[in-house]
Z-matrix of the N, CA and C atoms (Angstrom, degrees):
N
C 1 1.455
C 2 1.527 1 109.42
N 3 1.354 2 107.57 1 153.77
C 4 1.507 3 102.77 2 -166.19
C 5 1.538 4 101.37 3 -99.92
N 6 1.473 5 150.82 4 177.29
C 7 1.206 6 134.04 5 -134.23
C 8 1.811 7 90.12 6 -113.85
N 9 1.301 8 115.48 7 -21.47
C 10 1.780 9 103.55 8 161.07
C 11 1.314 10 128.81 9 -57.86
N 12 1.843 11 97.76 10 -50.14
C 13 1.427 12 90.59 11 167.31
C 14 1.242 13 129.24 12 -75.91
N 15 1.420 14 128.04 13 5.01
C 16 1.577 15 123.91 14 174.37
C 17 1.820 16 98.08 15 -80.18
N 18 1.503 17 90.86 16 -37.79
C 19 1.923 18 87.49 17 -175.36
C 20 1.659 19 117.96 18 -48.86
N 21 1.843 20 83.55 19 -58.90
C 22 2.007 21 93.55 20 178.25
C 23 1.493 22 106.29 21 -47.93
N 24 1.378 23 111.93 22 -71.26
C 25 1.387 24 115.10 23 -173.14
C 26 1.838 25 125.91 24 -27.75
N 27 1.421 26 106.62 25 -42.18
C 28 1.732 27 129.03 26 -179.59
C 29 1.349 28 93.26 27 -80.95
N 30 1.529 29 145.90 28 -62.42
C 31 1.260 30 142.71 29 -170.97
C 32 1.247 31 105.84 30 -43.26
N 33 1.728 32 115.10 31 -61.97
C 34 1.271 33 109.59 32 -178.24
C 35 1.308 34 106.43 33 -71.33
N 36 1.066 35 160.80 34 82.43
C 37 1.646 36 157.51 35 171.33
C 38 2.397 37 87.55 36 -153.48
N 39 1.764 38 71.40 37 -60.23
C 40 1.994 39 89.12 38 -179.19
C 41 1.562 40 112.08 39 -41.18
N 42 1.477 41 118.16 40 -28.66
C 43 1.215 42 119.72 41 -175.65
C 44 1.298 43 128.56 42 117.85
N 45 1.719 44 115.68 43 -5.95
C 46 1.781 45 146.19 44 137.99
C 47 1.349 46 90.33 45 -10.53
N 48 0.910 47 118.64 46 133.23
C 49 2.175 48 132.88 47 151.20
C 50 1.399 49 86.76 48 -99.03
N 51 1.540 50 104.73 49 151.94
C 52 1.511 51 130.62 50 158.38
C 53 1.558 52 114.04 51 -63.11
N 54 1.437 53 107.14 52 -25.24
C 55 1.296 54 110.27 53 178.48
C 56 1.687 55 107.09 54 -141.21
N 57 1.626 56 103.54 55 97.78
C 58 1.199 57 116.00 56 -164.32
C 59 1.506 58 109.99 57 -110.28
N 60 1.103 59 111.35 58 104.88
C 61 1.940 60 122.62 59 -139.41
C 62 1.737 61 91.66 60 -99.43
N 63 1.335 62 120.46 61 -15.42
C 64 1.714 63 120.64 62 171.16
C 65 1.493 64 99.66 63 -82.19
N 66 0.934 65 132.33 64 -21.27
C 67 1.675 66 141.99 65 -158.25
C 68 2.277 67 98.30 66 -101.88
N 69 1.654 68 82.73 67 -61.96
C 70 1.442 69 77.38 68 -163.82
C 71 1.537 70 116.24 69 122.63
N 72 1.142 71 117.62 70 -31.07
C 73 1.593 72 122.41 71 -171.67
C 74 1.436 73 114.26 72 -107.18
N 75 1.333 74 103.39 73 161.86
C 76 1.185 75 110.97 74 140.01
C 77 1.641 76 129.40 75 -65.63
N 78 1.285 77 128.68 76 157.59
C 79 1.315 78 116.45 77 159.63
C 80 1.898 79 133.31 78 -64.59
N 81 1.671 80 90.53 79 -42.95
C 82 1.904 81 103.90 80 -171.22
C 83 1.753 82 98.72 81 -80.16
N 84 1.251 83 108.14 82 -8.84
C 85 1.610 84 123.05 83 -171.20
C 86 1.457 85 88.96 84 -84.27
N 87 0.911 86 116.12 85 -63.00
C 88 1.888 87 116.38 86 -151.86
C 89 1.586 88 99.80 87 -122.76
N 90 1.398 89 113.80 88 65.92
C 91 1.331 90 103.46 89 170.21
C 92 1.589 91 121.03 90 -85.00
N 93 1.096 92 123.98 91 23.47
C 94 1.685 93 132.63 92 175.21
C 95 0.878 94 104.26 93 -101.45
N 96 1.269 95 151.34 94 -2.90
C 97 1.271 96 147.49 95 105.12
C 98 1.716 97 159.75 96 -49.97
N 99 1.236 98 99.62 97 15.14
C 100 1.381 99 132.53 98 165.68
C 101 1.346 100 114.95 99 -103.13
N 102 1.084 101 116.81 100 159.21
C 103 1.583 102 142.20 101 176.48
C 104 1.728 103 87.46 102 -54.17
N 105 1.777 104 120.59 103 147.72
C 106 0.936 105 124.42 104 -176.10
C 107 1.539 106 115.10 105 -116.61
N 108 1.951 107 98.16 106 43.23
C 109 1.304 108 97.23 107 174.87
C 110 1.641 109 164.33 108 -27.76
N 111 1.356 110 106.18 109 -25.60
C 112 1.255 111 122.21 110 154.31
C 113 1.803 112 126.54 111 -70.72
N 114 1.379 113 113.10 112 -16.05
C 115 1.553 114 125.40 113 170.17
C 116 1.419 115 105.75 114 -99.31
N 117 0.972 116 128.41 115 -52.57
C 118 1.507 117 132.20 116 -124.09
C 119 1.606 118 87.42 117 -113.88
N 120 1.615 119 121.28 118 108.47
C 121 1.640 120 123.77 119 144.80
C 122 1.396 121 121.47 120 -13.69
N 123 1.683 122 91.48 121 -68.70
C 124 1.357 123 105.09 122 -162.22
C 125 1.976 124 123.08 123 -66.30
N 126 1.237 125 100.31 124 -55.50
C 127 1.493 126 105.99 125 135.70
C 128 1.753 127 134.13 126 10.74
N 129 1.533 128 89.68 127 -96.39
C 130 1.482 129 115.09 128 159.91
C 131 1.409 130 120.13 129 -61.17
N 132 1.394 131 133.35 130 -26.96
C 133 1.329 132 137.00 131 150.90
C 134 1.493 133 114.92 132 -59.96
N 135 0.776 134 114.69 133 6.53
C 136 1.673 135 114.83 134 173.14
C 137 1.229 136 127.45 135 -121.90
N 138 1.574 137 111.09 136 -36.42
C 139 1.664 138 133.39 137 155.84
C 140 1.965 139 101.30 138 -57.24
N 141 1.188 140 122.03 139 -41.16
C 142 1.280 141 101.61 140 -175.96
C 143 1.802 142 98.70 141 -89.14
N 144 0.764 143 155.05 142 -6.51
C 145 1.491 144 130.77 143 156.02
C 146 1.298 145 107.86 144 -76.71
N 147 1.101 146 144.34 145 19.21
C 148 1.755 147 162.71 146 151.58
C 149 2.019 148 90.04 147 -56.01
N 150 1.909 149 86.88 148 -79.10
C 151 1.782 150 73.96 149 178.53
C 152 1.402 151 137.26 150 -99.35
N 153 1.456 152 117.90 151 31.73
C 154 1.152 153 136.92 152 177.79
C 155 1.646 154 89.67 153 -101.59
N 156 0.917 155 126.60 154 -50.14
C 157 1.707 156 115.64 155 175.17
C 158 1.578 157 116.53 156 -52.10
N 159 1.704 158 115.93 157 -54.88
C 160 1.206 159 107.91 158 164.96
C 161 1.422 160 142.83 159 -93.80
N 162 1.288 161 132.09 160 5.77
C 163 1.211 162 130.62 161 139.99
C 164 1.632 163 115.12 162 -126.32
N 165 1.224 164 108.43 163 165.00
C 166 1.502 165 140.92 164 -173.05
C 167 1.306 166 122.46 165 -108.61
N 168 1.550 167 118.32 166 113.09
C 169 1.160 168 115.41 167 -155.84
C 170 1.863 169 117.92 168 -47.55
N 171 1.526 170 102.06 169 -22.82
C 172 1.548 171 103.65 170 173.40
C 173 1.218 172 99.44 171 -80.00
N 174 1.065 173 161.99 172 41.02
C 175 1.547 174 149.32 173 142.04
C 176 1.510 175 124.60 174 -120.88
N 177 1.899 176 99.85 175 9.81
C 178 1.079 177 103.33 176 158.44
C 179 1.933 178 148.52 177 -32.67
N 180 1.717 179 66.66 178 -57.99
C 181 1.945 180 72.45 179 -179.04
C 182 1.513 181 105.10 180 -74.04
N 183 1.319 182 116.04 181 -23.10
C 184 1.880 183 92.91 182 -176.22
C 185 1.729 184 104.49 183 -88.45
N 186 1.096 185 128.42 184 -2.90
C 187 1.037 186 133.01 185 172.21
C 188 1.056 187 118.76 186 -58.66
N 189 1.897 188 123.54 187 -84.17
C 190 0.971 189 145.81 188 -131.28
C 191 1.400 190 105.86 189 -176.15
N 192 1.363 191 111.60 190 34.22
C 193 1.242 192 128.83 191 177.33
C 194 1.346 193 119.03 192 47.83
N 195 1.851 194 135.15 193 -135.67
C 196 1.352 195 120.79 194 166.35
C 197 1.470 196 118.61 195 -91.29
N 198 1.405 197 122.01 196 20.22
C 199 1.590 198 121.72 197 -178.92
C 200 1.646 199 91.69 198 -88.56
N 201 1.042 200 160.48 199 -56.33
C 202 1.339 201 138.57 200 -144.72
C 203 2.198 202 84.05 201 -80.45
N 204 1.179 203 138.05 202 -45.39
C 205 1.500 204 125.91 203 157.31
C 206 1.220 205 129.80 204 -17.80
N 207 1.511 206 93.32 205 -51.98
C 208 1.828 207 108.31 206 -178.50
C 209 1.734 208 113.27 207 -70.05
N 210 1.363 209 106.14 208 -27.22
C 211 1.639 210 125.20 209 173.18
C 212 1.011 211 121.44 210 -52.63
N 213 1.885 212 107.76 211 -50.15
C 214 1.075 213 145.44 212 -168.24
C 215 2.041 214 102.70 213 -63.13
N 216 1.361 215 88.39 214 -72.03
C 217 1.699 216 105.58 215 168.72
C 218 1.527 217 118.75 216 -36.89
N 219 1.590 218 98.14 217 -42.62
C 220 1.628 219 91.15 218 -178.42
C 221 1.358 220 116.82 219 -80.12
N 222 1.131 221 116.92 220 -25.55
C 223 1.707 222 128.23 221 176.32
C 224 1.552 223 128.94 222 -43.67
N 225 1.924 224 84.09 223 -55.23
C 226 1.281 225 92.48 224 178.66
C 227 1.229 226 103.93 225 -121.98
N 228 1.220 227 145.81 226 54.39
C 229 1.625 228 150.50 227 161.41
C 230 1.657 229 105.71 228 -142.18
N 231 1.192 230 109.20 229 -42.03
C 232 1.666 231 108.41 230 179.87
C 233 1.735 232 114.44 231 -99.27
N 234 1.447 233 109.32 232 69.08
C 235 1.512 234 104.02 233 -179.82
C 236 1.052 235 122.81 234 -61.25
N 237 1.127 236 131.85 235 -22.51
C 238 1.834 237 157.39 236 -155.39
C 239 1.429 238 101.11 237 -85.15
N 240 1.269 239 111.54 238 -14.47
C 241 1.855 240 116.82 239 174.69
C 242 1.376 241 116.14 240 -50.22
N 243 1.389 242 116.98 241 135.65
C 244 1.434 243 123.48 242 -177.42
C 245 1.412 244 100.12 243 -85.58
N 246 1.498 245 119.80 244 166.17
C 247 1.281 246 112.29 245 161.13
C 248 1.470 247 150.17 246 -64.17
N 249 1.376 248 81.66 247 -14.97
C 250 1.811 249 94.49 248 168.49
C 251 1.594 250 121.01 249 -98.01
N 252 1.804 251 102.20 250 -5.95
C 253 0.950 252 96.83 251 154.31
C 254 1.552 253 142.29 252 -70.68
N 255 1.131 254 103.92 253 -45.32
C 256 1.292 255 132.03 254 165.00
C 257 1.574 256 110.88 255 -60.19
N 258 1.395 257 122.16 256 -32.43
C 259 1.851 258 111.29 257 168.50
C 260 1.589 259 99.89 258 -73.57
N 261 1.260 260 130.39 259 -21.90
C 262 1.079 261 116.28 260 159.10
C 263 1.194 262 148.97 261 -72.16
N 264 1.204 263 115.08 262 -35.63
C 265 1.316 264 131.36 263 153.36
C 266 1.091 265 110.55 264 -40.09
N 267 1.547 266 122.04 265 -55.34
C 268 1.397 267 115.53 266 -169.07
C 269 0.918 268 134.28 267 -95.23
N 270 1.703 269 114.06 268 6.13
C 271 1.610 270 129.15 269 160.75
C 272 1.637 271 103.47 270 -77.31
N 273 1.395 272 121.45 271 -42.20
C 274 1.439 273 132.12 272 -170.00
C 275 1.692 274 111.58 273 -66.34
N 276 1.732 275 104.15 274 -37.07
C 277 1.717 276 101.81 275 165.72
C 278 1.369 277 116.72 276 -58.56
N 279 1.704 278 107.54 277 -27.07
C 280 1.584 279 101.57 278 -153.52
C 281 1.862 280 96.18 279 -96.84
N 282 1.157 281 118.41 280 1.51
C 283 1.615 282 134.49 281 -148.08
C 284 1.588 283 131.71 282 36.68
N 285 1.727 284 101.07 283 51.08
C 286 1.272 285 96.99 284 -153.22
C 287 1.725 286 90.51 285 -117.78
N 288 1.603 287 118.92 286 9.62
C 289 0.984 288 135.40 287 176.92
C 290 1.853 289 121.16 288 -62.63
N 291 0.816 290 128.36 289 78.31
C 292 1.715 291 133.79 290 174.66
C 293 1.617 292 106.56 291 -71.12
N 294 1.792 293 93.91 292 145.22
C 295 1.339 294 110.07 293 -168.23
C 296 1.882 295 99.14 294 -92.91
């Protein structure tokens, strides 16, 4: 995936509409205006309390089997994660990750 569509893709997860009528834009239209998740820590620290708010690491497996676990693992075992690592990760828990 190329690093706009990781942005659009995470925005809309974040709670972005495709058609965001207070904003004015489209999302795939105006992506310089989104969070610059693939650079930015801080960013991506905010998209993951997205799914730390809605699921719980015990409801993994009925969820989304052991990938939202593996999410889990990288979060808090792999601090050293770049930010695009981590937009990846967290398109790949949600399977919204394109090759």
């Amino acid at each position: 995936m190329q690093k706009t569509e990781i942005n659009v893709a995470i925005a809309e997860v974040c709670g972005w509409t495709k058609e965001d009528a207070a904003r004015g834009f489209t999302l795939s239209q105006f992506p310089e205006y989104l969070p610059d998740y693939c650079d930015d820590l801080n960013a991506m620290h905010e998209a993951e309390k997205v799914i730390r708010r809605v699921w719980k690491p015990s409801d993994t497996d009925t969820i989304i089997s052991n990938r939202m676990h593996c999410y889990v693992e990288l979060l808090y075992y792999e601090i050293d994660a770049t930010a695009y690592q981590r937009a990846e990760a967290f398109l790949k828990t949600l399977s919204l990750w394109t090759d």
